[in-house]
SEKE-702179 format. One record per atom (N, C-alpha, C): residue in one letter; x, y, z. Coordinates in steps of 0.02 Angstrom, whole numbers, plus 50000, padded with zeros to 5 digits. Layout:
N
aXYZ;...
This chain:
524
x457104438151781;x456924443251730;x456274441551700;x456184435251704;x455614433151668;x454924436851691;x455034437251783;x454354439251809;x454184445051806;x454594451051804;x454544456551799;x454084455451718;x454314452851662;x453874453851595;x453314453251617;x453174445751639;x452614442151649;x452284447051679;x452494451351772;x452054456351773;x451714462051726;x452024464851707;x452114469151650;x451364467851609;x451554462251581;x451104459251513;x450474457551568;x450424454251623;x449804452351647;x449464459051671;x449654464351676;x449734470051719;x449324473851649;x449614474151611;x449334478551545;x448584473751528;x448694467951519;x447924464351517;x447454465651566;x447664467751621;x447094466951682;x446864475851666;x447324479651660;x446854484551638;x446914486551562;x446914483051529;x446304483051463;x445674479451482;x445544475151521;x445094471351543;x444454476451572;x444934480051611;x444464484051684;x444254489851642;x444734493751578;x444484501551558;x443794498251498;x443864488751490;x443214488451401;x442624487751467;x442824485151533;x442164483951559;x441834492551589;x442474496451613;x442124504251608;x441754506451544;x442084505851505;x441694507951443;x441264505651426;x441174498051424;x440544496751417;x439874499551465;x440114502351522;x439574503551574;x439404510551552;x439934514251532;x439764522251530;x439304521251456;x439454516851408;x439014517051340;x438484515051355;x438374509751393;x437354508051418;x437164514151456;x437664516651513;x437264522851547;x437024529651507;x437494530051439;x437504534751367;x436804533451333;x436884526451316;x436274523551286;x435664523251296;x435404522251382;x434844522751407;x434704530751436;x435234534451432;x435024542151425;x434514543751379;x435024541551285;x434764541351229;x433984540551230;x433874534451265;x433204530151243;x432754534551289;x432804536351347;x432444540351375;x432224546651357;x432724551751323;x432804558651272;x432214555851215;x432354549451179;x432064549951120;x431324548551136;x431244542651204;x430454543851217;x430194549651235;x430574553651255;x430454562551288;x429944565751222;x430464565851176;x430454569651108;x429864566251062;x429924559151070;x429344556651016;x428494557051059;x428684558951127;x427894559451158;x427804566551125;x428304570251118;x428154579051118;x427834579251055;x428164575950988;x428144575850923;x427484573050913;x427184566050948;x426444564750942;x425974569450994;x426104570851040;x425624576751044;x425514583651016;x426084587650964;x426174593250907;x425574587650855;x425814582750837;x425214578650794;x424774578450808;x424514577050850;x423834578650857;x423364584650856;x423834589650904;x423664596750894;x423484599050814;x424114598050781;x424024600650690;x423424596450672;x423424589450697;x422744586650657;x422384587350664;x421874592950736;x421294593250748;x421294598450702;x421824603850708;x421864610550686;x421644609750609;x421864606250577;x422014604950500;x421114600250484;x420924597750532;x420404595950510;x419704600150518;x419894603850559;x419514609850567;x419404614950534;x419984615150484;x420224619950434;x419674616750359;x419554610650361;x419604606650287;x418744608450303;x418384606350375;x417694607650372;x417484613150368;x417894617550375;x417564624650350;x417654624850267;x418074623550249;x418344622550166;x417684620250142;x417584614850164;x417004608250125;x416254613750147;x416264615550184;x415544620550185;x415624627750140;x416114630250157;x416064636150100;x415994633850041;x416374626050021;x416454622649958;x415544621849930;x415134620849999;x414564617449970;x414144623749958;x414374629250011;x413654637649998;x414074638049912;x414584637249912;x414694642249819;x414384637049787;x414624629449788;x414034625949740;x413154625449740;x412924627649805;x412434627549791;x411974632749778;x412524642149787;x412224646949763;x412324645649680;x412734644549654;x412834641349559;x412264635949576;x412284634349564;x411414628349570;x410884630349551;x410884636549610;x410184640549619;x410184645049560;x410924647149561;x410824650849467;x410614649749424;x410824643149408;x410764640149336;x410044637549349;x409754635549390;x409114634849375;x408574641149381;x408924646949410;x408504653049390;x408394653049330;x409144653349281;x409334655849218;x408904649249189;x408814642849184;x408274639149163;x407574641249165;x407374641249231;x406694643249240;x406504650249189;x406964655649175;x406884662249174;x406904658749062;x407454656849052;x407274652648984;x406644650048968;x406394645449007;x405774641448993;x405184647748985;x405334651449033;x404574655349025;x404844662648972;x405424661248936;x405404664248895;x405194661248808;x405284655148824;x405034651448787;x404334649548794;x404204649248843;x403304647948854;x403054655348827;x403184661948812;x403154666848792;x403044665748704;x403614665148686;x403854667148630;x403324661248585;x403074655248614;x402664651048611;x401844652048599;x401834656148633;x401044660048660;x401154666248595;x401504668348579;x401834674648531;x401514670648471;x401814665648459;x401664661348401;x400914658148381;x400804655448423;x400184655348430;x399384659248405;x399724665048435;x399474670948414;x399344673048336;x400044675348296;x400114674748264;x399864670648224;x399974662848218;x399614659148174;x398894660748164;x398484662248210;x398054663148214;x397944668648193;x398204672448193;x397864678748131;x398074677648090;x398674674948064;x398624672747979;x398374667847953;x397824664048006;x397364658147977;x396884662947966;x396704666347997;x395914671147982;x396344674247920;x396974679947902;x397064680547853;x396914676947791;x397104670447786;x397294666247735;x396544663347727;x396064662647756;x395404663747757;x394924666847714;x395264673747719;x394974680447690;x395204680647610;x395924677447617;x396134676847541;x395934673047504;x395794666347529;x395484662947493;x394754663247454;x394544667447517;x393844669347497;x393814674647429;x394224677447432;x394264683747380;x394544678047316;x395084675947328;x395674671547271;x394764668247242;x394524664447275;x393954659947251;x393494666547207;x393184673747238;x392714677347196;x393024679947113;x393734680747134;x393984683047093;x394244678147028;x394424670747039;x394114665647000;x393464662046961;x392994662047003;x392364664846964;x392284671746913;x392504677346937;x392434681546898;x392944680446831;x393394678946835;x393934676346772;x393744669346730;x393224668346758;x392914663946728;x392444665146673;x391914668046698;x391354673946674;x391824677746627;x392364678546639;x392654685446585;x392904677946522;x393124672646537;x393494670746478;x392804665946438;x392084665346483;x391774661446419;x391524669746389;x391634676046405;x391354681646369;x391934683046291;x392434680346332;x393144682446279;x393054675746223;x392944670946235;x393024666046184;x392184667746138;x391804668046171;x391304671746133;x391414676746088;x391634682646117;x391974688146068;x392254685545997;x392824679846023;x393304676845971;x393044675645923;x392384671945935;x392014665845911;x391884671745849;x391414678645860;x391114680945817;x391534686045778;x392354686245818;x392704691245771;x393144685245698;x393144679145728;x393464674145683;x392974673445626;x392074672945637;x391534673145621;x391634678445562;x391794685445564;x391854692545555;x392614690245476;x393164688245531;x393674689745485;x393674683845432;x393194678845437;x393154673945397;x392774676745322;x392214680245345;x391964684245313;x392174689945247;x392524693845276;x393054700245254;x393644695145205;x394034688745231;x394384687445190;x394164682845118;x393264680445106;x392884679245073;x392914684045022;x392584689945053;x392634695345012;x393254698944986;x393634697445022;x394474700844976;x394384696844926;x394514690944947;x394784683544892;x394344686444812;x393564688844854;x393304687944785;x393404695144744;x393524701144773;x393844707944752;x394354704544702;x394914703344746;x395784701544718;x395704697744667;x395094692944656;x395414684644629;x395834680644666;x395944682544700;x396544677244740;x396404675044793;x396894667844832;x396574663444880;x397014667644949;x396894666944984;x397174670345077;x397834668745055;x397814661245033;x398584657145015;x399114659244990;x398784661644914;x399064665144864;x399184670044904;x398954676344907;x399094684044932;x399594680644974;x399604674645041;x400404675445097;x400634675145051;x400854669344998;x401424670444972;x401814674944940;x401334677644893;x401534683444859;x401944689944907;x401574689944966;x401684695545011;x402574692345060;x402534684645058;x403224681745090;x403514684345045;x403574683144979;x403944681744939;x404454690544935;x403974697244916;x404134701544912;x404484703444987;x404174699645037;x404754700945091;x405294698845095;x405504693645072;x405914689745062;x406654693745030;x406144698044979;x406764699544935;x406974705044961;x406704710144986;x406874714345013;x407274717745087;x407204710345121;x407744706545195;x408284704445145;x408164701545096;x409044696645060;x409294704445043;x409014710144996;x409454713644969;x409664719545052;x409244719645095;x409594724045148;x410004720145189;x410044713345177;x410424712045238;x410824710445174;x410894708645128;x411654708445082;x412174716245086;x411634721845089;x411934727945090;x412394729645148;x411994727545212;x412274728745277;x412924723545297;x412834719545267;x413394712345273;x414064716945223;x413914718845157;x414374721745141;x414844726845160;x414304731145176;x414634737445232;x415024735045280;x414604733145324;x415044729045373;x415834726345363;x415814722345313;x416294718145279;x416744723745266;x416754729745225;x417094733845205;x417354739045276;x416884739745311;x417014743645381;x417674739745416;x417464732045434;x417834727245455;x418414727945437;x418514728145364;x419194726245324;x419574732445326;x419374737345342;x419814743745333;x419884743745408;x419704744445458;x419764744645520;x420284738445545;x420354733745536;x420704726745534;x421404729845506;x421444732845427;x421984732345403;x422524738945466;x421954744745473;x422434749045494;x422494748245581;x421944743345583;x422564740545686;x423164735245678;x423174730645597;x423674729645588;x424324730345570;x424164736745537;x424704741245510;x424984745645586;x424644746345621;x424894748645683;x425194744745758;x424984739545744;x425064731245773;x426004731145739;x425964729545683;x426654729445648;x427194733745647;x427004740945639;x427364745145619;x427494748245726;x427014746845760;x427344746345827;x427874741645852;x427824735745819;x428274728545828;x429064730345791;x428914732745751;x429414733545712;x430094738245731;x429544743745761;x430144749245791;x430454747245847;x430114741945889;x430224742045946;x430854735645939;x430904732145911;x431454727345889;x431944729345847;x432414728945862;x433134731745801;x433524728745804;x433634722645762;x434224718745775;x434824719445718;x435374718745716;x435844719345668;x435904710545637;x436244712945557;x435954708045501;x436744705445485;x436984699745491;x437544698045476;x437634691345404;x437744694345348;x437534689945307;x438254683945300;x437934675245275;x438314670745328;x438534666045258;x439204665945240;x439574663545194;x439644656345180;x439724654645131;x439844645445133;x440884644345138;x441254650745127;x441954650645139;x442054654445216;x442674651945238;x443114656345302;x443924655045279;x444004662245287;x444794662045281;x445134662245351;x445694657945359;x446084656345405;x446914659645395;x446754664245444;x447684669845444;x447964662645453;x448614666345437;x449334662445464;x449764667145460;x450174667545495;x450744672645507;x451394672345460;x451474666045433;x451784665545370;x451924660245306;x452254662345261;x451934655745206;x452294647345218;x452604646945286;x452994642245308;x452654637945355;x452154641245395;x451624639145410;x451094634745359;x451004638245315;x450584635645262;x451044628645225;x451704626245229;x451944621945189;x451974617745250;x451964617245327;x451934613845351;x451114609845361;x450514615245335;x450014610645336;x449894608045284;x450394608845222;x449774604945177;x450424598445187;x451134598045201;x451274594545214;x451794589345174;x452004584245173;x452404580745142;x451804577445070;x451994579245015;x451554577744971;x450974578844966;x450754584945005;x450104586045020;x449694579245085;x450074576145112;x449794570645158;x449264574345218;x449574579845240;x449144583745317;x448574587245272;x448624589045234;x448024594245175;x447434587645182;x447504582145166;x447194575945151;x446784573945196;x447504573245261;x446984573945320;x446494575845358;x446704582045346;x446144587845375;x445574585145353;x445544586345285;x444864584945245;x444594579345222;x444834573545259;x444474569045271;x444264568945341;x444524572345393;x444354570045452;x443794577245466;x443744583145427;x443304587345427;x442614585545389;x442964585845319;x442404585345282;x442404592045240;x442914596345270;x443004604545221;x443454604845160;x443354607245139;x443984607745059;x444314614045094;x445064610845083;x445484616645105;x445864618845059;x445824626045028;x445834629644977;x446724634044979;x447244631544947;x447784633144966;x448204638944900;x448054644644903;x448394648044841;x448814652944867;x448814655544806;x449384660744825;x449154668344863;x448564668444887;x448264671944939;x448834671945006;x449354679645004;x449654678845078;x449484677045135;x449914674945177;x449534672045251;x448834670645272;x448604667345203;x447794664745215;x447794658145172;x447184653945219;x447044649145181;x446344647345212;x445744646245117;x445294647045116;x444864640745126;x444524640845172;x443774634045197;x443354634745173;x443024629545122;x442604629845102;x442194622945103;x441384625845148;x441144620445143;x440224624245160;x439844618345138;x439124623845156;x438834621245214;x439044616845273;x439104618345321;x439584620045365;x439144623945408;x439574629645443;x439774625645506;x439534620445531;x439844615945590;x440564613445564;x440504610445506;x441074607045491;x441664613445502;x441514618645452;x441904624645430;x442124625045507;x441694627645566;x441944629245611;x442634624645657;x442324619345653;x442964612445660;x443524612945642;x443374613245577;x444154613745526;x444544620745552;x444174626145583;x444544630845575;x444814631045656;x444464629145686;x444594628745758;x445274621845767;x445124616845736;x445764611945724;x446364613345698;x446434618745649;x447104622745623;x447284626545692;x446894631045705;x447074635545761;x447524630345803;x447234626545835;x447584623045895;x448244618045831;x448294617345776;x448644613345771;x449294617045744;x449324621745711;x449724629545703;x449944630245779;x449624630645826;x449864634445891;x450264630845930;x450194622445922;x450384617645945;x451244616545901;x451134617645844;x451634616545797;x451664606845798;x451584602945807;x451314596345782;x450684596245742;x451104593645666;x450554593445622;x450614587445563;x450494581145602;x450484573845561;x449934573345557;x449374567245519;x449054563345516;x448674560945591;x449074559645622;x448864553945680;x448524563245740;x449074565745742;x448944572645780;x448334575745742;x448134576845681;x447614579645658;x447024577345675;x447084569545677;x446564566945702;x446174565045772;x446684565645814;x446674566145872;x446244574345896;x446514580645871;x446354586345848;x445634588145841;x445484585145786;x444684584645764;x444374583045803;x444384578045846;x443874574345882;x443864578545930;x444404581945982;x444264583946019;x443944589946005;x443864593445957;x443444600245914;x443034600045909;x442864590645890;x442264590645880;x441634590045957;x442104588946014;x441664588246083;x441684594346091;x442124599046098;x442024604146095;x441504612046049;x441464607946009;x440864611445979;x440204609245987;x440154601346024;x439434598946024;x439264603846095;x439754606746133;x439834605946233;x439294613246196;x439764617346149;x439734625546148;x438834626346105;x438684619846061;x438164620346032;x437464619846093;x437804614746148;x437134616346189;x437194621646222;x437634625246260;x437924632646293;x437514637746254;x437724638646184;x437294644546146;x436564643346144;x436264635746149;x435644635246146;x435374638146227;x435714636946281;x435544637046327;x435344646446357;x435874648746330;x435994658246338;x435384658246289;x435404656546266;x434584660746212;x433984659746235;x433904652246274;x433164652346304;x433284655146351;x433844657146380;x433874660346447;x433724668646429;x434174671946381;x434154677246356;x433324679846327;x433014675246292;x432324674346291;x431814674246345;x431934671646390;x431424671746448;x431154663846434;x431294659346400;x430964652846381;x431004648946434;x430734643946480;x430884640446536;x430584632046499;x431054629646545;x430564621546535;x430484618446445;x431094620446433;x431254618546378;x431684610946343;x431314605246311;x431684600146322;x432164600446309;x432964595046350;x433654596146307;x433794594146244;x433304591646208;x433534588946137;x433354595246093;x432724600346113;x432574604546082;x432994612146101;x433264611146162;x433834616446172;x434554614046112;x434594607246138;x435224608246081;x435114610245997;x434594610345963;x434214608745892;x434404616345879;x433934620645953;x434134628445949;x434834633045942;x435214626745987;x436004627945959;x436404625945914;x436064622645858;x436174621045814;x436134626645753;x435784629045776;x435534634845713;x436114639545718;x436504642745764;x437004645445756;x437464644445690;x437354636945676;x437984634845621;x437614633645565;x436804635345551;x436524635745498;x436174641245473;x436024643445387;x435934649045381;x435314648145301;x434964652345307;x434394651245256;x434524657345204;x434754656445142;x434884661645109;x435484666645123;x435754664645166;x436154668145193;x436244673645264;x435634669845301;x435234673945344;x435464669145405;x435884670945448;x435914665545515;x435234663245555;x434934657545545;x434724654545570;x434644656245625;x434844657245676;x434684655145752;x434654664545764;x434964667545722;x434864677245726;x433984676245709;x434054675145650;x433294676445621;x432964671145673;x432984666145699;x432344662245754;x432474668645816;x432794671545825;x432864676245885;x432524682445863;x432694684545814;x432404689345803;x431494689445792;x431354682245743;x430454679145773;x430294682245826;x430844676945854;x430464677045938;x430344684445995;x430564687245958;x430594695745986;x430084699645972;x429794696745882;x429444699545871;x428554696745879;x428804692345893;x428234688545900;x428074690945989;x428334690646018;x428214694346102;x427944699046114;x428324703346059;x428044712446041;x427394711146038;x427194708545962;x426584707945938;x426074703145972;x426234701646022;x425654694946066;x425554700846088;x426114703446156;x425804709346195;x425214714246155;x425414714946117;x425044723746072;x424374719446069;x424484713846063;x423494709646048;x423214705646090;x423684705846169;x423394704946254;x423364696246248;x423714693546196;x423844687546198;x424644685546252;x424624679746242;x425304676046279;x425824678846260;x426444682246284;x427004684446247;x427294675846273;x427474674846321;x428124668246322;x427984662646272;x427094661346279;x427104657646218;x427464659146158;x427114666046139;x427184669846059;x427994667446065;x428294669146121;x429244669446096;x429454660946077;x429064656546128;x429284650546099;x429024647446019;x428564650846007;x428494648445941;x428734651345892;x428854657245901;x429344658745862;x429894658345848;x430364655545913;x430944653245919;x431134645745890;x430594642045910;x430524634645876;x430284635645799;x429934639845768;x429704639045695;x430034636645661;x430814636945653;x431224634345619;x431694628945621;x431534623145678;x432014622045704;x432054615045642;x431284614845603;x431484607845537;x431824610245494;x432174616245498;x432924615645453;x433504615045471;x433454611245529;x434114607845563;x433974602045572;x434084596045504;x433864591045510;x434424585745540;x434314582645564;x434654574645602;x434964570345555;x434454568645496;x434724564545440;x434584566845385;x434674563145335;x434644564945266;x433644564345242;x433434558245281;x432894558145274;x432324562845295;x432654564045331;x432214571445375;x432144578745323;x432754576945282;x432754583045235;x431974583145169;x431844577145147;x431244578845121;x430434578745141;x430394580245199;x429984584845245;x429894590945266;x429334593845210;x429564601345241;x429604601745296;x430054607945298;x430204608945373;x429754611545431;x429474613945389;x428824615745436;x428454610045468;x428284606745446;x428154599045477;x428644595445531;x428954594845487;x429584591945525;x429744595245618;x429704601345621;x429774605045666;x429284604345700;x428604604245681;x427814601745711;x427844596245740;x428134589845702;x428284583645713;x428774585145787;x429424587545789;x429874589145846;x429634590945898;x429064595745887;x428854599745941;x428444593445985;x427804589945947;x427544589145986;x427864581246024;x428394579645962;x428764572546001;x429094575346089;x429324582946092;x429604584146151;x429024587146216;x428534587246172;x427964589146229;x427704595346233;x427934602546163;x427774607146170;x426784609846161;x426424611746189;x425644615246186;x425764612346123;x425034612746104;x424724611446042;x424874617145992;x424444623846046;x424634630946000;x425434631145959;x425824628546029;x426514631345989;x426404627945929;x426404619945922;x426494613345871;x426094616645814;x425564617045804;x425074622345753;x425664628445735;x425804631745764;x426024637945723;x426694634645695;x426824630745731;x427584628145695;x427434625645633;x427054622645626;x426674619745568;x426294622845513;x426034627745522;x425624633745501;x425944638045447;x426594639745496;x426904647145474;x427134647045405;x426924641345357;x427094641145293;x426374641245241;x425944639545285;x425254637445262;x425244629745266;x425664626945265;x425584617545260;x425014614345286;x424814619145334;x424204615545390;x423914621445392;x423184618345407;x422694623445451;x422894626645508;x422894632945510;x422914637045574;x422414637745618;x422544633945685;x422174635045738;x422224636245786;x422424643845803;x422614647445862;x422854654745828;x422874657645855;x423044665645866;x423724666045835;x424024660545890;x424814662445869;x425324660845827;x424674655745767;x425104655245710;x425214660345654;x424564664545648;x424834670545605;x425294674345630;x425134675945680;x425644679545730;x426464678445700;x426484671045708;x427164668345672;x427384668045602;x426904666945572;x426894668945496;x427154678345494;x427004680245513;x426744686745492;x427664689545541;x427904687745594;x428454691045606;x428994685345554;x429024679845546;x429574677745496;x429624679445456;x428994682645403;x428854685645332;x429444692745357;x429254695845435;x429444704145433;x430244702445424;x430394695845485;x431364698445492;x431594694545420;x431454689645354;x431554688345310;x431714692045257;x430904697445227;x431144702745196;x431254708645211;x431614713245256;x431824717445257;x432524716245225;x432544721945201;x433074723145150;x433784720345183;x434424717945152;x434904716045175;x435014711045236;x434304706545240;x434104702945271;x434304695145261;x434164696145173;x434554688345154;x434894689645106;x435254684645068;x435644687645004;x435344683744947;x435404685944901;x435314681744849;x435364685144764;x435704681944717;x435934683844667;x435544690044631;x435944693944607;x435324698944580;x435074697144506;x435474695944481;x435384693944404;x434704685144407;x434964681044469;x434294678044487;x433844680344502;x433734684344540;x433114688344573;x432734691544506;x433094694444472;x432754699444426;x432344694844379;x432904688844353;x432584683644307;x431664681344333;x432004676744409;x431294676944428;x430764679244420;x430854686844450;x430244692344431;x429984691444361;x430484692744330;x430214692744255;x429774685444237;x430064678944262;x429914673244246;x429114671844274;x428844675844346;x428354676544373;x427864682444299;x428104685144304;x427514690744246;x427444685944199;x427824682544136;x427864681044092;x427414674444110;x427154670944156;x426874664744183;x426044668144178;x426014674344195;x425314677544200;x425124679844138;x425634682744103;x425564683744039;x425264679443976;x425344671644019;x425154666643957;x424504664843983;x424044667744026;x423234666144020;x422904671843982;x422424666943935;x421904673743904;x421674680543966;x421714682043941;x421284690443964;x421594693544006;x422274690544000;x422814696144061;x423114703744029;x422974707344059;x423004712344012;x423724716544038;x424054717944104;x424464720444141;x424694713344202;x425264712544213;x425714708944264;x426054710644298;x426024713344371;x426704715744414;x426874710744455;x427564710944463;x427874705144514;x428184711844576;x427884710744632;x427914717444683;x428164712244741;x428444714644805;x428574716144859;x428984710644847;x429774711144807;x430214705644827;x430164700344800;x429624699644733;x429354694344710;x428764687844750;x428534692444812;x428154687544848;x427414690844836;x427254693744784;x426464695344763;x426534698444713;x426154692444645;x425924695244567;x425484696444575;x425064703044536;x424564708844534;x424434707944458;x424044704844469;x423744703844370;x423244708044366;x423284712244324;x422704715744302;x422184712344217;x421544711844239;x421184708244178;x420714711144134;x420674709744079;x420044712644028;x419354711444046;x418954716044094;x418344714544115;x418134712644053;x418074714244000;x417554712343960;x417634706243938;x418384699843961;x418574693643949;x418484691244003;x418534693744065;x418624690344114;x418074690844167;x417504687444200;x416974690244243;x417174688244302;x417064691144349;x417204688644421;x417344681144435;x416664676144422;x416914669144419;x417444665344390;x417604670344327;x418584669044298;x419004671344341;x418824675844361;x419504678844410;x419564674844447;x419274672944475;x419254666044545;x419684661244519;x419544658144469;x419864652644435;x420474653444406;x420514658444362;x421304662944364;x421934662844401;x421774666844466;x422114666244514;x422154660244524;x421654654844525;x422004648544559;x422614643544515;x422334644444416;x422844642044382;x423264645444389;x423494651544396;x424094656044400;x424434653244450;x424314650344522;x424534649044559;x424984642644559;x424404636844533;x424614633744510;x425164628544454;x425264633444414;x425774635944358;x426484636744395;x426304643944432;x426914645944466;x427254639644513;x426774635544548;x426814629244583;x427064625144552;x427044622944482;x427344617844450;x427964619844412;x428014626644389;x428634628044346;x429214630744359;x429074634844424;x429624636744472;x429804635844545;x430414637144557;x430534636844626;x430824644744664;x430474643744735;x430664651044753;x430644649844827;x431024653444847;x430724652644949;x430044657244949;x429824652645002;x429314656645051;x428724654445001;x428234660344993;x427484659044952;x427524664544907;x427164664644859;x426944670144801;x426244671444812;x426114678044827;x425384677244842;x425114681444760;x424634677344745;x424204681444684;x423564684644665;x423494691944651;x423044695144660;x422694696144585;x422084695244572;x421834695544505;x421214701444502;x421464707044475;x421064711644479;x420594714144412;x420004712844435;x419564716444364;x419144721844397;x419294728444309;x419254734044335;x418524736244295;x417914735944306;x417214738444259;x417254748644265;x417394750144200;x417274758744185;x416834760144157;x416344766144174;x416084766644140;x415914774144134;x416294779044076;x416554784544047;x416104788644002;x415924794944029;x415484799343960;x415634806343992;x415614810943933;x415874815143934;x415224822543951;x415034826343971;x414714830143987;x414974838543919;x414604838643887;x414704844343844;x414294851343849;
């Protein structure tokens, strides 16, 4: 059995043997096909090469010659276009040439004349100083003979003759200066009366006059025994942690705040509200209460400052001087809200810039700031007028000069220098006194007036005293025959002065001292 494998297995080797040595023969006879094909193909492929390369180089020498006729017909151009330049310049050259040369023979000809005609101006001025010689000769003469006519020296007569000129330029130009002056002053008053009385219509604000009390509802008198409290202890509180007197009577479901500022007032009344609504009302809760009223009114004091410069048109306004502006809300001059009347300025002061082609945004900020030194910081700040004080503010935050001046101004305290401090004077005076504008006692007011006449009444030669427009201008009338113009001057100023030392009043008193010369006859 064995041999049969053995055939088998030697039998399968002998032809694997015989089909790798066929195959190897048919792959060299494959292979040297190959090699023969590819020398076939690479002779064909270098003779196509050569062909394209004669072709292609044949192609490039025609290129390179057409390349050289276009460069060298451009060649031939540009040196036409040279040559054809040069001899336009060798032209324009020869042109010149020319030229010079007839304006050298010109300038030739002129000179020749310029030279006759200098000689002759020569000849004319030793004839003219000659002339001189014998008319000076002449008038030396003639004023010999006046002198000795007149009596008098050349000297004498100028002066006499300055002198009468003299007087007669002082009295026409005093005349014309007067006119003027009077033309001026009536023309002035009535573009300002139309300046104003345009400002005026065009602004209308409503007048809310501003209390030192606020009454606080309550819904019933059980309410009221829970705030004032166990022995009065929560009453105590309040008003120490306010600073308001809280006013508790037999007034139904009210109880009265009284204090003369209106920040505090507002606190106190805003701290009941929430402490009523809350129904906790100890000591420790009141105080807790307050404080938070009180952030809450500082948040709302810059908010209202902020709507007004906005409402205003004001930009670029510092934040210490926005809040100062929201401060005025809770203060009041006479009874006049503060921050109404700086708004109302500032409205009118816009009006009236426009009508006189000045700055309105300025005009509104200075009018809006004029007041802001009666919202003082400390106690020390209070004896500074405020007008200063506010000048001082302005320019610590960086406002124009103009504004700082009128802030300063609008009382007279300082020199006015700019446009827009009368401007400001002149609208605080308007929204101040109009009627129901501020309040103030009548039985005071009247005294005043009277106290103003009776002050004019005690200088010699006052003969009549009115206290007019609100008590802000006495009208003294005087005994010309006691009083001459140079008294009147002086008059008015002790009158002023007087009034300066013996009374107190808002605003200014202006005083007018009038002397009246008559002179009366009767025709029969």
């Amino acid at each position: 059995m064995d041999n049969p494998i053995i055939l088998l297995v030697g039998g399968a080797l002998l032809g694997l043997i015989v089909g790798f040595i066929i195959a190897k023969a048919i792959e060299k006879k494959n292979a040297s096909k190959l090699v023969n094909e590819a020398e076939k193909s690479a002779a064909s492929i270098l003779k196509e090469a050569k062909s394209e390369g004669e072709s292609i180089k044949k192609d490039k020498i025609l290129q390179a010659k057409e390349k050289f006729i276009e460069l060298k017909s451009e060649h031939e151009k540009v040196i036409m276009s040279r040559d054809k330049k040069m001899a336009d310049a060798e032209k324009r050259t020869r042109d010149k040439e020319s030229q010079v040369s007839s304006e050298l023979s010109k300038n030739k000809k002129l000179n020749q004349s310029l030279e006759d005609k200098i000689k002759d101006y020569n000849h004319r001025l030793e004839i003219l100083d000659k002339k001189q010689e014998e008319i000076d000769r002449l008038h030396k003469s003639q004023v010999q003979q006046l002198e000795v006519i007149s009596s008098l020296s050349a000297d004498e007569a100028k002066a006499q003759l300055i002198e009468s000129l003299k007087g007669e330029a002082k009295n026409d130009a005093m005349a014309y200066i007067q006119s003027t002056l009077e033309d001026a002053k009536l023309t002035a008053q009535q573009e300002a009366k139309k300046v104003i009385i345009n400002t005026i219509q065009r602004v209308g604000t409503e007048e809310a006059i501003d209390n030192c009390v606020s009454v606080f509802n309550i819904e019933s008198d059980d309410v009221k025994g829970r705030i004032i409290g166990r022995e009065g202890r929560n009453i105590r509180a309040i008003e120490a942690a306010t600073g308001v007197e809280i006013i508790v009577d037999d007034t139904p479901e009210a109880i009265i705040l009284s204090c003369f500022d209106s920040v505090r007032r507002e606190i106190a009344r805003l701290s009941l509200h929430k402490l009523v609504t809350d129904g906790r009302i100890h000591p420790a809760r009141i105080e807790e209460v307050v404080k938070k009223t009180k952030k809450q009114i500082e948040q709302e004091i810059i908010e209202v400052g902020k709507r007004t410069i906005i409402d205003l048109g004001i930009h670029n306004l510092h934040p210490e001087l926005v809040k100062t502006v929201g401060r005025m809300k809770y203060r009041s001059s006479y009874g006049q809200n503060l921050l109404q009347h700086s708004r109302e300025v500032a409205k009118l002061c816009g009006v009236m810039a426009a009508e006189l082609g000045l700055n309105p945004k300025l005009a509104k900020r200075a009018g809006l700031l004029h007041d802001i030194g009666k919202v003082p910081d400390a106690e020390t700040d209070m004896e500074t007028p405020h007008a200063i004080l506010g000048m001082q503010w302005a320019e610590k935050y960086g406002e124009k000069a103009d504004v700082c001046n009128a802030i300063g101004a609008h009382h007279d305290e300082i020199e006015m220098k700019s446009l827009l401090a009368p401007i400001v004077q002149v609208c605080d005076a308007i929204s101040g006194a109009r009627p129901g504008a501020r309040r103030q006692v009548l039985d005071s007011y009247i005294q005043r007036l009277k106290d103003l006449e009776d002050i004019a009444f005690g200088f010699n030669g006052v003969k009549k005293a009115y206290a007019i427009q609100a008590g802000r201008e006495l009208r003294v009338i005087v005994e010309s025959d006691k009083v001459d113009d140079q008294k009147a001057s002086e008059l008015s100023f002790n009158i002023s002065q007087k009034i300066q030392t013996d009374m107190t009043y808002p605003g200014q008193v202006k005083i007018t001292v009038i002397r009246e010369t008559r002179a009366i006859n009767i025709a029969k």
